[in-house]
N, C-alpha and C positions, 0 to 999 in steps of 0.2 A: 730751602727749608722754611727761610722766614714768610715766605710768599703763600705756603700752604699753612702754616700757621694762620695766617688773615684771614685765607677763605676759609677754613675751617671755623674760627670762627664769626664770620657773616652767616656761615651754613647753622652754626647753633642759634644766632641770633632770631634769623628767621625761622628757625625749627619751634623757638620757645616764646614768641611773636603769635605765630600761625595756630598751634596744635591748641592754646588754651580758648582762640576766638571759635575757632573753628566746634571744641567740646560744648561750648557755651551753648550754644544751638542745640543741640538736641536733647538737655532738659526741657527746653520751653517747648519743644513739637512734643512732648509725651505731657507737657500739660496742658497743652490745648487737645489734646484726643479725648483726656478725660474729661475738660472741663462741655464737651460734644455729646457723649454716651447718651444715648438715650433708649427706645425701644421704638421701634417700626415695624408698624401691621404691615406683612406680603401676602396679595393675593399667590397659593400656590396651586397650579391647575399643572396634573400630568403628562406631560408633552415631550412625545418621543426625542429623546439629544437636547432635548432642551431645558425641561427641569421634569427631573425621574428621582422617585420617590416620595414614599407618604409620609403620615406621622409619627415616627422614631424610626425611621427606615432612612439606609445609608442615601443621601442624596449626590446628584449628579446634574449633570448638561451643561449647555453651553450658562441660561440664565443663573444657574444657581452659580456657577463659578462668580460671575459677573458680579451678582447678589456679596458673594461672599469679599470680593474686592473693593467695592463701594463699603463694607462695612471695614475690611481693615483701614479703608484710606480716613473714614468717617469716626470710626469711633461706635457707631447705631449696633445696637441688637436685633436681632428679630423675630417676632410674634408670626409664625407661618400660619396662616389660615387656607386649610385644603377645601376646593368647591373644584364647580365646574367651573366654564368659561363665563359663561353668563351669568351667574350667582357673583365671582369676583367681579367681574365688569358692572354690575348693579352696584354690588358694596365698593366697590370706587365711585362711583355717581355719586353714591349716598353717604361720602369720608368716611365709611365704616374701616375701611383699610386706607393705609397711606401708599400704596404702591402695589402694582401690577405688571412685571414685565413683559407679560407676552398679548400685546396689542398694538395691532398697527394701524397705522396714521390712516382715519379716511375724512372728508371735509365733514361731515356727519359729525366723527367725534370730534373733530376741532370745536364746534360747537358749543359743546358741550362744556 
């Protein structure tokens, strides 16, 4: 009986040890999310499974999911600006949008 006494309490020790360092953490990750918020221009161009939907229309695909992960992990909002391919592709050349997911790597646009 004495034996489980002991460990019982090593078990609270370490319980009342651990559980305060361990809470302390995740005030400071909910104040660096805010102290991030910002707003980010996306180029939005309709592309089947990929990003589906316009302007107040329910959105979908693969990007936009992606989109919406990079903002919970960030903190960022975003400013959706719908065009075509090439109008967003321009206004990314031209930092009028901070971001365009649906463009692939060619040595051309490395260049750039």
């Amino acid at each position: 009986m004495n034996r489980f006494r002991q460990l019982a309490a090593k078990m609270a020790t370490i319980l009342l040890t651990t559980v305060p360092l361990l809470t302390a953490a995740v005030p400071l990750s909910a104040q660096a999310a805010e102290d991030t918020e910002k707003t980010v221009r996306v180029g939005y161009v309709n592309a089947l499974n990929y990003e589906e939907g316009g302007e107040g229309e329910y959105k979908s695909g693969a990007g936009y999911e992606y989109l919406q992960k990079i903002s919970y992990l960030t903190g960022w909002n975003y400013e959706y600006v719908y065009a075509s391919f090439s109008e967003c592709y321009t206004m990314l050349a031209n930092g009028e949008i901070d971001l365009f997911g649906n463009v692939s790597y060619t040595p051309e646009r490395a260049e750039l």
